[in-house]
TORKOL-4160 file (C-alpha; in steps of 0.2 Angstrom, whole numbers, padded with zeros to 4 digits, m for minus):
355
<pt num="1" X="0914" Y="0535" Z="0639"/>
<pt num="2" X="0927" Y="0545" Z="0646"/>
<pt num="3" X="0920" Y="0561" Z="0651"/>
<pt num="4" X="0935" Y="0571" Z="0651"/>
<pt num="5" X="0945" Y="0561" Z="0639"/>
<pt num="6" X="0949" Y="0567" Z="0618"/>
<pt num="7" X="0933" Y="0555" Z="0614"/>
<pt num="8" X="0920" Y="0567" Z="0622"/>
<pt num="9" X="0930" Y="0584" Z="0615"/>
<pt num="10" X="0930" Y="0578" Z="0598"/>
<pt num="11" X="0912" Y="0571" Z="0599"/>
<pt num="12" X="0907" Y="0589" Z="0606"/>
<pt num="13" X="0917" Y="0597" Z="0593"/>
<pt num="14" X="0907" Y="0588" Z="0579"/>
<pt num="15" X="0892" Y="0591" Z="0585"/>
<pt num="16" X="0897" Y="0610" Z="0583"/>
<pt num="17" X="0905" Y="0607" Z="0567"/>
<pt num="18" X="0891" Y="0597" Z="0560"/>
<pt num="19" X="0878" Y="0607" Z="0566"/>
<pt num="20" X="0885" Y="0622" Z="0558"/>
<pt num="21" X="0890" Y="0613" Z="0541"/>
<pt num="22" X="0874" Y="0608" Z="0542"/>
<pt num="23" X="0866" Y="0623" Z="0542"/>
<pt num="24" X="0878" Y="0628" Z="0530"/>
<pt num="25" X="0871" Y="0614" Z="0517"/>
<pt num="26" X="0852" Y="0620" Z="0518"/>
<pt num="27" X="0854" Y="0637" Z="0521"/>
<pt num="28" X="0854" Y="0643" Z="0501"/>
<pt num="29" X="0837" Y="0632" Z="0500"/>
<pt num="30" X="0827" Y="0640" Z="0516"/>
<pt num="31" X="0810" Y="0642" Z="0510"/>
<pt num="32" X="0801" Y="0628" Z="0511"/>
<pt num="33" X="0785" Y="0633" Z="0500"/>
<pt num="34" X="0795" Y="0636" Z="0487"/>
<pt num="35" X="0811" Y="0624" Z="0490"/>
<pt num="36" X="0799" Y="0610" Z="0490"/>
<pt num="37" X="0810" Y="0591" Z="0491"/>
<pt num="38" X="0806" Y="0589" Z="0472"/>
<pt num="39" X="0813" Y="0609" Z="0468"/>
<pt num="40" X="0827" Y="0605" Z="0478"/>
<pt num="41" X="0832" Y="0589" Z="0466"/>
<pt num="42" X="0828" Y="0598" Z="0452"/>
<pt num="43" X="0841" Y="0610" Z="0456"/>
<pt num="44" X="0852" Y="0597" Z="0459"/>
<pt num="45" X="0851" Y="0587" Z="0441"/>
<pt num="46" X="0851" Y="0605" Z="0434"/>
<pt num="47" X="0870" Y="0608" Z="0443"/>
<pt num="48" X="0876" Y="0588" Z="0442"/>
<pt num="49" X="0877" Y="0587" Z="0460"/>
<pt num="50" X="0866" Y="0571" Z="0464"/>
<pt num="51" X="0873" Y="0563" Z="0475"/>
<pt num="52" X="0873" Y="0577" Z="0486"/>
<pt num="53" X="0891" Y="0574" Z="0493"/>
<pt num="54" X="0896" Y="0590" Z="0495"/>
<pt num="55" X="0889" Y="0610" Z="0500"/>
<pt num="56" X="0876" Y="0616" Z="0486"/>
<pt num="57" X="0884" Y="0620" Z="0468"/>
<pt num="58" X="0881" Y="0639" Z="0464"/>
<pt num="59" X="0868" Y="0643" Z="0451"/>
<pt num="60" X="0871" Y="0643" Z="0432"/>
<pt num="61" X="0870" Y="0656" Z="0423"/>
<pt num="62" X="0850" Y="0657" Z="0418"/>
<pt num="63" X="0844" Y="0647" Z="0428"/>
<pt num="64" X="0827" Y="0653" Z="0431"/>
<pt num="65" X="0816" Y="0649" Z="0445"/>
<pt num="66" X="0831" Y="0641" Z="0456"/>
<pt num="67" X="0836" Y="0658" Z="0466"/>
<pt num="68" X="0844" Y="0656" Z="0480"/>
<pt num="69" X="0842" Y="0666" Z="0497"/>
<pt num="70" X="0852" Y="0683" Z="0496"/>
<pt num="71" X="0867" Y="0675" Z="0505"/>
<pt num="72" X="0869" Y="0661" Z="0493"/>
<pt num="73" X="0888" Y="0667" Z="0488"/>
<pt num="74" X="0895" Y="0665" Z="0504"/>
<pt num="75" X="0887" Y="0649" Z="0507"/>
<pt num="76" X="0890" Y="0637" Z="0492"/>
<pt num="77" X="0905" Y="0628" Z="0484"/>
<pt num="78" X="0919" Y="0638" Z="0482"/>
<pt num="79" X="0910" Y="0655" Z="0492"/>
<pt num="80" X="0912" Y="0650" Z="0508"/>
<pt num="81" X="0926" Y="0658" Z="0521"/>
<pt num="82" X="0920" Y="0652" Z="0537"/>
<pt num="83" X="0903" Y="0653" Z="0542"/>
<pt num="84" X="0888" Y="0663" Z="0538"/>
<pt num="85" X="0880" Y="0672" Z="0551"/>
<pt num="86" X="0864" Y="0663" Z="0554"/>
<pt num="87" X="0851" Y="0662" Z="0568"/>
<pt num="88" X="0852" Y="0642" Z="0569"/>
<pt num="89" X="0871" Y="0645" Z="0575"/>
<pt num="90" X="0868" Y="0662" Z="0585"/>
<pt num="91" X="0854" Y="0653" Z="0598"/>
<pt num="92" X="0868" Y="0637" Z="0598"/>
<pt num="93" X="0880" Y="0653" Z="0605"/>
<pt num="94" X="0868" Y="0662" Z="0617"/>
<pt num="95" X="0865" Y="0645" Z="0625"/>
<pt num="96" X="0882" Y="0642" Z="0629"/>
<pt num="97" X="0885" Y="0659" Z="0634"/>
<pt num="98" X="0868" Y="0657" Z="0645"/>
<pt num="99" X="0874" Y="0639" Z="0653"/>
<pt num="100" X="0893" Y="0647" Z="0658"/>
<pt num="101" X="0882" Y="0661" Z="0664"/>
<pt num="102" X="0871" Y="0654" Z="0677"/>
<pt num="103" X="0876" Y="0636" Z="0677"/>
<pt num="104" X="0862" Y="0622" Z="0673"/>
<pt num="105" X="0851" Y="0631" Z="0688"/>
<pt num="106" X="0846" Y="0646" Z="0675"/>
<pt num="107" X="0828" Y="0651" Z="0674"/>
<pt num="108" X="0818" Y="0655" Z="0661"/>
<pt num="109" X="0818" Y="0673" Z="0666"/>
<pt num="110" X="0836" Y="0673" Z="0663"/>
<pt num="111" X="0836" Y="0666" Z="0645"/>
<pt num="112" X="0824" Y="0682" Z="0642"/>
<pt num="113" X="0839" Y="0693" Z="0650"/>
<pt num="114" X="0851" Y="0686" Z="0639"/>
<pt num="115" X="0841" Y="0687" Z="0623"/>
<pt num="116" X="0838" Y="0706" Z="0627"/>
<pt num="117" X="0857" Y="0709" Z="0633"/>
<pt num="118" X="0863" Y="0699" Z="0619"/>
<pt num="119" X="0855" Y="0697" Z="0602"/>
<pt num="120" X="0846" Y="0710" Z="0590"/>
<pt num="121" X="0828" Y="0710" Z="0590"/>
<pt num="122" X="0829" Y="0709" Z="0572"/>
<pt num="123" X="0840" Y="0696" Z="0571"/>
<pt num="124" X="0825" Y="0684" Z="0578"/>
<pt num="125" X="0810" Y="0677" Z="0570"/>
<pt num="126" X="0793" Y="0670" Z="0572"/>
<pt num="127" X="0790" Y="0664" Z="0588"/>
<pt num="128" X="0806" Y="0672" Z="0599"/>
<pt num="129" X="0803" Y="0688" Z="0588"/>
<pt num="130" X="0784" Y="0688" Z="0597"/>
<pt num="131" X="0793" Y="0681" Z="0615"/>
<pt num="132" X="0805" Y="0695" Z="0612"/>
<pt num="133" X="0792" Y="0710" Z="0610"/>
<pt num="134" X="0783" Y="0703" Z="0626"/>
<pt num="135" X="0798" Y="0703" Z="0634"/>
<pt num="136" X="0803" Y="0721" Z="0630"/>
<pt num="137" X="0786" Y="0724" Z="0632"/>
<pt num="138" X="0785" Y="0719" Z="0653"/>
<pt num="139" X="0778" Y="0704" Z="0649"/>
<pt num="140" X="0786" Y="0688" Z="0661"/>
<pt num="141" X="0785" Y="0669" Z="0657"/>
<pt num="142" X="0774" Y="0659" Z="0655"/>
<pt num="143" X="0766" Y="0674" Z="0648"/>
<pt num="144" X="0778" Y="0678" Z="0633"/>
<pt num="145" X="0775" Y="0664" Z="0626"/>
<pt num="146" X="0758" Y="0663" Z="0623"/>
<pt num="147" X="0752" Y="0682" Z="0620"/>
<pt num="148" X="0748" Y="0688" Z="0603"/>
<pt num="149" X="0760" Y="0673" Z="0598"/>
<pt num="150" X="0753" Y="0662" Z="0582"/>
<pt num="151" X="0770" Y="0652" Z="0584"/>
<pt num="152" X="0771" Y="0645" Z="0598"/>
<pt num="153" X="0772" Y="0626" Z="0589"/>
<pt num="154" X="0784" Y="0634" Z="0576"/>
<pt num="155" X="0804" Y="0625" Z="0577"/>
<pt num="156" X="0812" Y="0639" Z="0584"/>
<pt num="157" X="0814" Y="0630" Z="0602"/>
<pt num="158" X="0820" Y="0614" Z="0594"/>
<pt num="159" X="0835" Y="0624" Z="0585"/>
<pt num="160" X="0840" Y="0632" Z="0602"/>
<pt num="161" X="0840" Y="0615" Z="0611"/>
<pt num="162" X="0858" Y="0607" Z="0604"/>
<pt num="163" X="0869" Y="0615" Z="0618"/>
<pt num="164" X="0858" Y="0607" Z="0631"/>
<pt num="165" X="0862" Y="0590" Z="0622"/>
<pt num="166" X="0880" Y="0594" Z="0622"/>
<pt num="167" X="0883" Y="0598" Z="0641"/>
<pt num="168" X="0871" Y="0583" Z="0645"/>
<pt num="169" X="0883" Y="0568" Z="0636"/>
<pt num="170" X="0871" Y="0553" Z="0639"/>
<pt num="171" X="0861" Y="0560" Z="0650"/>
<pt num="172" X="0845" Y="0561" Z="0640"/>
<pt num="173" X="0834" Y="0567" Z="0656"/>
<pt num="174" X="0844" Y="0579" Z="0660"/>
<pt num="175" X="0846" Y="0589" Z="0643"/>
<pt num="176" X="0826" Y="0587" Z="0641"/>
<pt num="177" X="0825" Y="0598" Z="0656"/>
<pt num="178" X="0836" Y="0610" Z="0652"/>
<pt num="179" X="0829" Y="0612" Z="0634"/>
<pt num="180" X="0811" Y="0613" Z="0641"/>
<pt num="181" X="0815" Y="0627" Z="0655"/>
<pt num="182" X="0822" Y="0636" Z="0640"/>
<pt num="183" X="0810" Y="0633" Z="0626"/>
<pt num="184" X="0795" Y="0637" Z="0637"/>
<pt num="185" X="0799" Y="0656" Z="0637"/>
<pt num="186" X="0792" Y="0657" Z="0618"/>
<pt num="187" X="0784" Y="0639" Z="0614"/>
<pt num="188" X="0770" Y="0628" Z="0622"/>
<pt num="189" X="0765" Y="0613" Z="0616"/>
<pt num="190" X="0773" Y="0602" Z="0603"/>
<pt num="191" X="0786" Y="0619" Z="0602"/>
<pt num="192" X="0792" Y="0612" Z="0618"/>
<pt num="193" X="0791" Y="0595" Z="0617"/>
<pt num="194" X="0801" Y="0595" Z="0599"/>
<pt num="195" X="0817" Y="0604" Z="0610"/>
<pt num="196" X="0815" Y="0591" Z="0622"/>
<pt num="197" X="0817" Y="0578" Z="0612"/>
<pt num="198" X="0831" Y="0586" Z="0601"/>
<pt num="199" X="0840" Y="0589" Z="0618"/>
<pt num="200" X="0839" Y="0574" Z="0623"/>
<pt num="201" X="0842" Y="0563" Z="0607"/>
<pt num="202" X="0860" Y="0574" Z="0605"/>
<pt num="203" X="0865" Y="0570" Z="0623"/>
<pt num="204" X="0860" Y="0551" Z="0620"/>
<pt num="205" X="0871" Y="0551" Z="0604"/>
<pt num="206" X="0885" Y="0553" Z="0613"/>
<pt num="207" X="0884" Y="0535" Z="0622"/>
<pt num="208" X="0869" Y="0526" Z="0610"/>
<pt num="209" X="0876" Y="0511" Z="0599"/>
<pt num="210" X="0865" Y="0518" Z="0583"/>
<pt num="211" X="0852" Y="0532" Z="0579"/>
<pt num="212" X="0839" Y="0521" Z="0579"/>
<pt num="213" X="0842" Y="0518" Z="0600"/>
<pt num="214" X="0845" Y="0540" Z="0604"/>
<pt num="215" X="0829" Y="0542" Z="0593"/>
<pt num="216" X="0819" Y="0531" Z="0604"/>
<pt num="217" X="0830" Y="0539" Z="0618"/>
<pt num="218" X="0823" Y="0557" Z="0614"/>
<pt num="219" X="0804" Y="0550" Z="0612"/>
<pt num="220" X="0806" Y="0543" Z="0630"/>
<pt num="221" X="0807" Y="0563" Z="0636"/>
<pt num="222" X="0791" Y="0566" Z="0629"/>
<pt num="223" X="0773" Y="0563" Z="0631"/>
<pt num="224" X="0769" Y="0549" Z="0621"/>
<pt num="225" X="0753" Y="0554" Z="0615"/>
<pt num="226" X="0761" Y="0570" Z="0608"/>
<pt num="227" X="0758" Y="0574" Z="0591"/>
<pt num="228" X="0777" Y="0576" Z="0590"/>
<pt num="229" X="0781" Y="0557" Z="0597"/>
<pt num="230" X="0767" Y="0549" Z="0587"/>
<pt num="231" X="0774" Y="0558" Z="0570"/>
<pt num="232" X="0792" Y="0552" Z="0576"/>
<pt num="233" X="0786" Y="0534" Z="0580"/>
<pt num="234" X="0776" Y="0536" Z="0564"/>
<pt num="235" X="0793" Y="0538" Z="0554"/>
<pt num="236" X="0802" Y="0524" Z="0559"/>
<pt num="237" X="0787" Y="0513" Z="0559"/>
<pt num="238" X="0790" Y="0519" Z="0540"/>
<pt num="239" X="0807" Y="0517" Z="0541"/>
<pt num="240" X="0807" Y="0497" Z="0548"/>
<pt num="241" X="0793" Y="0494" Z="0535"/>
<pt num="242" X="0807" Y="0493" Z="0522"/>
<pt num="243" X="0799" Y="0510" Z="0511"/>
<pt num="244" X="0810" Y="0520" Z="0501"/>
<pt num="245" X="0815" Y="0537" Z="0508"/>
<pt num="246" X="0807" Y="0547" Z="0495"/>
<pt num="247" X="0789" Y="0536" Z="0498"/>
<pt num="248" X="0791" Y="0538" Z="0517"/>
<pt num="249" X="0792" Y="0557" Z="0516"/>
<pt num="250" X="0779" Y="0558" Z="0501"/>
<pt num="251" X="0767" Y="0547" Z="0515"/>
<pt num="252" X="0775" Y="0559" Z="0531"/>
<pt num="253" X="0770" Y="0574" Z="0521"/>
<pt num="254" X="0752" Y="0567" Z="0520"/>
<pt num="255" X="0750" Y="0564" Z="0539"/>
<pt num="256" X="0756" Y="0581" Z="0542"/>
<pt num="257" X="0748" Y="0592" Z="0530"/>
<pt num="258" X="0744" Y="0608" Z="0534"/>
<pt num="259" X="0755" Y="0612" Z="0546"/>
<pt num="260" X="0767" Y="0622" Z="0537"/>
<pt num="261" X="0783" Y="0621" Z="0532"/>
<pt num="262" X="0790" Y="0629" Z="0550"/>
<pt num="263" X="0779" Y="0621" Z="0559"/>
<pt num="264" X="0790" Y="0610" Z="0573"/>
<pt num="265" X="0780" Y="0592" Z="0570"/>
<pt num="266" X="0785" Y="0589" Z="0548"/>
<pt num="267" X="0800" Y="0597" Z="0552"/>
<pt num="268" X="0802" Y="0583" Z="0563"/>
<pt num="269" X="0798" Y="0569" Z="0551"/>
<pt num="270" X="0810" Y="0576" Z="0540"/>
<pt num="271" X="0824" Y="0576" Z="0552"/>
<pt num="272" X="0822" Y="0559" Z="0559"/>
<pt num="273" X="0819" Y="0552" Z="0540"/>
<pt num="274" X="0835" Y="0558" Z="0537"/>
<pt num="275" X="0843" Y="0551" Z="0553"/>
<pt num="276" X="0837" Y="0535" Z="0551"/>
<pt num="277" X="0840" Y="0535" Z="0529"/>
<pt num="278" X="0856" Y="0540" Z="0532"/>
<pt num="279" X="0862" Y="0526" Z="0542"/>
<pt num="280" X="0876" Y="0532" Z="0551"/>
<pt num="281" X="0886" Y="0542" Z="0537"/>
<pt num="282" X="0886" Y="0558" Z="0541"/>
<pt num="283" X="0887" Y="0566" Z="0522"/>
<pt num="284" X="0872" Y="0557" Z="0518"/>
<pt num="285" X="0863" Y="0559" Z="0533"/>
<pt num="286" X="0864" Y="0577" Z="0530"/>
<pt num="287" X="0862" Y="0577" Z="0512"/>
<pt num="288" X="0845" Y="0569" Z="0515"/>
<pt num="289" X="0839" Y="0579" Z="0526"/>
<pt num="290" X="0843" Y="0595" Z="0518"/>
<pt num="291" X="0835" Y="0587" Z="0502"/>
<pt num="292" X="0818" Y="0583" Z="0511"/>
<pt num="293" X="0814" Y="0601" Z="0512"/>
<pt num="294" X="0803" Y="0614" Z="0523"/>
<pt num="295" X="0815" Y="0622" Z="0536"/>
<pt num="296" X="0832" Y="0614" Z="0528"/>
<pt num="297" X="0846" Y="0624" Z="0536"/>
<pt num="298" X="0836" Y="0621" Z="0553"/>
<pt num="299" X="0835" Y="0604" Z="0549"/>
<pt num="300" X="0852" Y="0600" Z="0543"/>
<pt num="301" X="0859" Y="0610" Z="0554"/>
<pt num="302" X="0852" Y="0597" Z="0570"/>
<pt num="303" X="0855" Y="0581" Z="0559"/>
<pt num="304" X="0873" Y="0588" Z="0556"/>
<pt num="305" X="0874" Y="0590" Z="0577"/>
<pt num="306" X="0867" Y="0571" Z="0577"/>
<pt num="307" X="0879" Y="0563" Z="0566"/>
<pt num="308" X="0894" Y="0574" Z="0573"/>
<pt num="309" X="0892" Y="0569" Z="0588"/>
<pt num="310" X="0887" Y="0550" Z="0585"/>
<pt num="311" X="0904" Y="0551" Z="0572"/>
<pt num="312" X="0918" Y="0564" Z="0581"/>
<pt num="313" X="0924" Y="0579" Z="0573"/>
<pt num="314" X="0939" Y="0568" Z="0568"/>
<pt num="315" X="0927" Y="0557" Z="0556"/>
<pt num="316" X="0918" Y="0573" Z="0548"/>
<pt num="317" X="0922" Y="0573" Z="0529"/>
<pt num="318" X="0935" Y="0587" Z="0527"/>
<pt num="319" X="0924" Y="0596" Z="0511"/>
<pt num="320" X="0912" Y="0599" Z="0526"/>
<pt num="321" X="0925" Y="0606" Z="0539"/>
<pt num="322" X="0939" Y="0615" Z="0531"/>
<pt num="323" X="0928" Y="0627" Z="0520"/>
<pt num="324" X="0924" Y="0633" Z="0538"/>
<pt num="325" X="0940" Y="0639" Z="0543"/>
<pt num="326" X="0936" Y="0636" Z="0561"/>
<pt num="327" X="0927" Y="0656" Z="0561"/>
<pt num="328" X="0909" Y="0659" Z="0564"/>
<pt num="329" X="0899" Y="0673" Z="0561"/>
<pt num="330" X="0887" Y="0680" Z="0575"/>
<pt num="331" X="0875" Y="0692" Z="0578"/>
<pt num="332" X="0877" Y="0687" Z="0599"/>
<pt num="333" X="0885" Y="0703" Z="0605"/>
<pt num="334" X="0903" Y="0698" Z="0610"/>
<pt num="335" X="0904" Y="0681" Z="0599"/>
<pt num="336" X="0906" Y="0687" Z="0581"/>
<pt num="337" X="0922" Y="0680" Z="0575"/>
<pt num="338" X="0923" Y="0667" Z="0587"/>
<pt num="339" X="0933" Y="0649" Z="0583"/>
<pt num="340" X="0923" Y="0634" Z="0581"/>
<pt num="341" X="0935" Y="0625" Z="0592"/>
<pt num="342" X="0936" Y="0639" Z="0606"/>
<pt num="343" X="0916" Y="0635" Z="0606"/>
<pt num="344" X="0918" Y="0618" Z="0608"/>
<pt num="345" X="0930" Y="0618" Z="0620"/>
<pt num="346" X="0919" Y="0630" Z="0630"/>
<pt num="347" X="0905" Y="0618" Z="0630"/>
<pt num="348" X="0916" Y="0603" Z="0634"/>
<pt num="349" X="0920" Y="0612" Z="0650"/>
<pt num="350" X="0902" Y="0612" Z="0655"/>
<pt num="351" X="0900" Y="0593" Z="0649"/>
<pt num="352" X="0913" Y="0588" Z="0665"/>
<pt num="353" X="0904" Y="0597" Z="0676"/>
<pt num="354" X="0896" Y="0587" Z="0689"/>
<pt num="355" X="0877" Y="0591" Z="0687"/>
């Protein structure tokens, strides 16, 4: 690939665009206890929106028992006028603003600077929430991670990993590190193993001739024995089996049971299901994704950054672009309005650097 040619730039810039349609896509749907993968089709038949082709269709009158989040309106067919505000995207920022910053040498001390200089305590959950109040609070790395921390296996380090995928264009290693110098501030464990791998199964997008090969790209970053690795492997074992994608989840779900709907490891299996079922097409690649459930803007929001990258910006159906009028919302102080082009070309100057 031409690293400083208009393939990377549109590649970079549908990662960002697919990532934030993505999120987009699952965001009305985010509670994975009650937006279970068979609630979530229900919904569907009830609005006539299977296939999924398309952001989610608003509510009918009367529907009861399909609510949507609070911010459903802005984020549905027809509602939205550029992006909503949400913490999938906001991390995605910070870690740009963080790499152009202090360069690929950052330390993990830094990334808690720039969370406290930068972003609302509010405005973070679970796991950073915790990291966040240790960090306020004196506490240094590794420390803030695990104090008074139940999350710390939770998939908020995966969701702030894309950016290190995006500067590190097949260079798998490399973004793995990144991600895991970052991720470590408020996870341990497979929290920190599921960021390296997304890192590095974005930057391997970029050169990889299928999913199948950045997948097993990103697995290569982390230990194999991993909970994380074996549920991944476990997927496309299902996958290469020939089983449907509604069995192979209805068996992942299963194997991961009890975890959680947050938890980093199902998340996981849903996302790479989704990867591999959707076989290259980005709308269905998303669409399934967002329709297997638990933490489905976090989800489609990494899928979208996959299959953006893997496809160019140039390729992204336009129902999933234009609604976004190239505008993001933000809570990162200094970022709110900010073009998803301007982002993309940001990050694409990072991409050329020499490591």
């Amino acid at each position: 690939m031409d690293r400083t040619g208009g393939e990377l730039a549109d590649r970079i810039l549908g990662g960002w665009t697919g990532r934030i349609a993505g999120n987009m896509l699952g965001k009305p749907v985010e509670q994975g206890d009650h937006w279970t993968r068979e609630h979530i089709d229900a919904y569907l038949r009830l609005t006539g929106a299977l296939p999924l082709t398309d952001y989610l269709p608003p509510p009918p009158p009367g529907a009861t028992g399909f609510e949507l989040r609070p911010e459903w309106r802005a984020c549905v067919r027809g509602g939205i006028d550029g992006s909503c505000r949400d913490d999938d995207i906001d991390w995605s920022i910070l870690g740009l603003h963080l790499l152009e910053t202090y360069g690929s040498a950052f330390t993990t001390e830094q990334v808690g600077r720039e969370w406290l200089m930068r972003l609302p305590y509010l405005q973070t959950f679970t796991a950073e929430r915790a990291a966040y109040r240790n960090l306020a609070n004196g506490l240094r790395p590794p420390l803030t991670a695990t104090y008074d921390n139940p999350y710390q296996e939770w998939i908020g380090a995966l969701i702030r990993a894309d950016v290190h995928g995006w500067t590190s264009p097949g260079d798998p290693r490399r973004a793995a590190s990144l991600a895991r110098r970052d991720a470590v501030l408020s996870h341990s464990g497979n929290g920190v193993y599921g960021a390296m791998w997304a890192a590095a199964l974005i930057a391997a997008a970029f050169t990889a001739p299928d999913v199948r090969t950045a997948l097993e790209s990103g697995l290569a970053q982390v230990p194999p024995s991993s909970r994380l690795a074996r549920t991944v492997r476990g997927t496309i074992a299902l996958y290469e089996s020939g089983l449907g994608w509604s069995a192979a989840l209805d068996e992942l779900a299963e194997r991961t049971a009890g975890l959680g709907w947050i938890h980093t490891v199902p998340n996981a299996a849903v996302l790479t299901a989704g990867l591999l079922y959707g076989e290259g097409d980005f709308t269905r690649t998303i669409a399934l994704t967002v329709r297997g459930g638990l933490d489905t803007d976090s989800n489609g929001a990494t899928a979208g950054s996959v299959a953006g990258v893997m496809c160019g910006a140039a390729a992204i159906p336009p129902q999933w672009s234009e609604p976004l009028r190239d505008r993001v919302s933000s809570a990162v102080f200094g970022f709110d309005g900010v073009g998803i082009g301007e982002l993309a070309e940001r990050t694409l100057r990072l991409a050329t650097l020499t490591p």
